[in-house]
N, C-alpha and C positions, 0 to 999 in steps of 0.2 A: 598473171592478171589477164584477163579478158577484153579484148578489145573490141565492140561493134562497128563498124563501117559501114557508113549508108551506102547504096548502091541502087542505081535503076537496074531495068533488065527484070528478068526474072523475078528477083525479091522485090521492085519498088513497085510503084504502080499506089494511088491514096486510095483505092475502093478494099471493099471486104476480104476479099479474097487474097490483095497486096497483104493486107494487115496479115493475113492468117500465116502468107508462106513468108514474112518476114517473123513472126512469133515463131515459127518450128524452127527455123534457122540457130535462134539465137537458143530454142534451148536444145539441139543435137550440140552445140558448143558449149552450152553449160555442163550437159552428159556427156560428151568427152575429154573435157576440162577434170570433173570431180576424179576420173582413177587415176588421172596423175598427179594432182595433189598427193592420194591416198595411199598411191604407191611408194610415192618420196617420203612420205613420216614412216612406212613402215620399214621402209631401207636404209632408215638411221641405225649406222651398226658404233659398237660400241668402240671399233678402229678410229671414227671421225669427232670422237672425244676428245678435249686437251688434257682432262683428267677423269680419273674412274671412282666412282661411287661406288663403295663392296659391301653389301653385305655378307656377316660373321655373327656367330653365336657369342656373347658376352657373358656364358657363365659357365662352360662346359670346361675345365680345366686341359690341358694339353689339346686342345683343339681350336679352341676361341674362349677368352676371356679377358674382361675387363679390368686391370689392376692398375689401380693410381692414374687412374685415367687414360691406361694404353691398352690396346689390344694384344693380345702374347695369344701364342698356340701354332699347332701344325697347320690348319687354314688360314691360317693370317700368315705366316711365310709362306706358304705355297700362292697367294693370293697375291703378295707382295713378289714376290720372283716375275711373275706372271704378267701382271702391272708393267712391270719393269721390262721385260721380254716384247711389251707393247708397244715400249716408251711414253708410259703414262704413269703420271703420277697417281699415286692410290689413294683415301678417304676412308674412312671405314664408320660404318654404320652398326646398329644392331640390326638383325634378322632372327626373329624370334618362329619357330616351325608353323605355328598355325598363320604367319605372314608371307613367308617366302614367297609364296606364287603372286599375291597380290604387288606385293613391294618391285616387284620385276614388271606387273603389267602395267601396271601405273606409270612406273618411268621415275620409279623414287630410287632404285637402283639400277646400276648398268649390269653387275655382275654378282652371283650368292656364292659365297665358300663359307658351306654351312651344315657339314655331315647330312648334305643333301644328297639323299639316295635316290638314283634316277628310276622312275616306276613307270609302268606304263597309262598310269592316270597322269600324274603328272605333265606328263610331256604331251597330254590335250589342253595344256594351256601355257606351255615352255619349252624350250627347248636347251637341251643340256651339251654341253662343251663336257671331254674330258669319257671315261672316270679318270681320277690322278690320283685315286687307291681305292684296292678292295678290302671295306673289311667284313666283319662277319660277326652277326647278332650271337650274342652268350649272353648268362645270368649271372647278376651280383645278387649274394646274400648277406647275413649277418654270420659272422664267424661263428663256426657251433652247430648251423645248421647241416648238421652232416646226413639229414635224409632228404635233400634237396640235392642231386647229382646233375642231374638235367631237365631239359626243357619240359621232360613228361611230368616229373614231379612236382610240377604246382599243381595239378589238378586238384581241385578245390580249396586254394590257396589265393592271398590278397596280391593283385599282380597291380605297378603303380601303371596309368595311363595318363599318358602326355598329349593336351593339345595339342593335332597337328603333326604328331608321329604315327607312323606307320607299322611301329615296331611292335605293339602288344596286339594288334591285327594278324601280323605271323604266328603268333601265339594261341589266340584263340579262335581266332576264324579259319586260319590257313592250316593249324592242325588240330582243331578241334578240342582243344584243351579247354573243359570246363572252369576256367579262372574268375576270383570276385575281381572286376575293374573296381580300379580307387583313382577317380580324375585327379590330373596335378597339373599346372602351368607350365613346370618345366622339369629338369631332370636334376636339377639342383634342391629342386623341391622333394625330388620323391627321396632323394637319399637322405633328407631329414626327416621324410613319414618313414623310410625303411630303421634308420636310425633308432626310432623312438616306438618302432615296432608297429605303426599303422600298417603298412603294409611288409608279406614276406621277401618280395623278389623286386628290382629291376632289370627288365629284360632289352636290350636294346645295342646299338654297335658296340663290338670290344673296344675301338680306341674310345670308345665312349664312357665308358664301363672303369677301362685304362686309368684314364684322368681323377675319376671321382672315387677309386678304391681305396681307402686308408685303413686304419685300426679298427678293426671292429668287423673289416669287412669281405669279402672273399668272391672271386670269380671262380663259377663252377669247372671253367674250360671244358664246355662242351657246347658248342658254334657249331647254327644249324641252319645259316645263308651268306648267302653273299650280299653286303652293301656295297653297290657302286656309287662311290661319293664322285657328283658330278658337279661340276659348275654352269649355274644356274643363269642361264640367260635370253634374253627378251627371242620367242619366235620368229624367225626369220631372216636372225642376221649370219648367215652363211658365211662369212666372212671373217666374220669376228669369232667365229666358235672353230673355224678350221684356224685362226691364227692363236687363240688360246689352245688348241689341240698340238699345234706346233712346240709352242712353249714347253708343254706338258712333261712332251716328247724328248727336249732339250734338258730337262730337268732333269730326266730320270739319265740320261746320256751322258751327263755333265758331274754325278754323283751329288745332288745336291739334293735332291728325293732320299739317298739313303741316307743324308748327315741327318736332314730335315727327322726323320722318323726313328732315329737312335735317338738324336737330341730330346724328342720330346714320351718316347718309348720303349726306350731299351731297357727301361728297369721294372718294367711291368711285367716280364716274361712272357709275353705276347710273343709267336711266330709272325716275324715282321715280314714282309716280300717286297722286296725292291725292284722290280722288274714291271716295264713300262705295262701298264693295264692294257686290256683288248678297246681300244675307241667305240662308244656308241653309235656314233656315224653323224655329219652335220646336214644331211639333206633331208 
């Protein structure tokens, strides 16, 4: 709060000029008053919380998904260790991909574990804790399509596109792959357009891929990036992302990164890696 204090001397004095060097007074105090305000809101780290608000994907099988009203999946125990590693209690939210960044700036989440791949756009408006796994973009098809081997082969092919994913971008921009985009909400969606043959392919992370493979469907195994799934949090809090980095680091130390990713992967035949990822960096 600001306090004025009348004072003769210098600032008092009732003519024009009193007036004037009493006005510049008080606002060099208002202008050095506002950046510490502005400083303190923005060095609320997500350590000085009693509990943590997470966003999670709620339809992505073995990763985040909402069943009977709970969250299950690999980001949802990795999220929960983590929590817990804080000493905070967890919440969990949806984070839907075309929200993540917003849902973080706003301050409607503290923390995303949400097969959020750290990019270098992104992180002009976030900053990321972790990776705490890498995986790596491959193609689901429909069983049978045996002239679809990899990534080159959809050229001129129905490839599904996700609000807010990054992943059919690798595809056709990053390799120039002439593909038709077919827009879809989510990834849940497109394996119903792949299902009923709207479109040919889903391309996007294997443990992504992992989750939503059943009858009918098949991954090509042939991954042709790296996704660093990072944990997604508000810029600036230094603190809070080298203490989630800590966690990370304990997890994978502790063997509970590899029960975590048998439990929810071992039957996918995915090359799983349990070894602690390379850190982004929190500065």
């Amino acid at each position: 709060m600001l306090t004025l204090i009348r004072t003769r001397g210098p600032l008092g004095g009732t003519g024009r000029a009193g007036r004037l060097r009493r006005a510049a007074a008080v606002a060099l105090a208002v202008a050095a008053a506002v950046p510490l305000a502005t400083s303190c809101a923005a060095g609320t780290s997500v350590l000085d919380k009693d509990s943590l608000v997470i966003g999670v994907k709620k339809d992505q099988p073995g990763l985040g998904n909402l069943v009977s009203g709970r969250y299950e999946g690999f980001d949802v125990d990795v999220a929960t260790y983590v929590a817990a590693k804080l000493g905070k209690q967890a919440r969990f939210v949806p984070a839907p991909s075309s929200q993540r960044e917003k849902l973080l700036m706003d301050g409607a989440v503290d923390l995303i574990f949400a097969s959020y791949s750290i990019t270098p756009e992104r992180k002009t408006k976030v900053a990321f804790g972790g990776p705490y796994y890498v995986a790596h973009q491959d193609t689901l098809v429909r069983t049978g399509q045996r002239e679809i081997n990899n990534v080159r082969d959809l050229r001129g092919r129905k490839l599904c596109q996700v609000t807010g994913s990054n992943s059919w971008k690798r595809v056709k921009e990053e390799r120039k792959i002439p593909v038709v985009l077919v827009p879809s909400a989510s990834y849940s969606d497109c394996m119903a357009d792949l299902r009923s043959g709207k479109v040919d392919a889903v391309s996007t992370d294997d443990l992504i891929l992992a989750g939503y493979a059943t009858a009918g469907t098949i991954i090509v195994n042939a991954p042709f990036s790296d996704e660093r799934y990072g944990v997604g949090i508000r810029s600036g809090d230094i603190d809070g992302c080298e203490a989630v980095n800590k966690a990370i680091t304990e997890m994978y130390q502790d063997g509970t990164a590899k029960k975590l990713l048998q439990k929810w992967f071992a039957k996918s035949g995915l090359a799983l890696n349990f070894s602690v990822p390379q850190f982004e960096g929190c500065g």
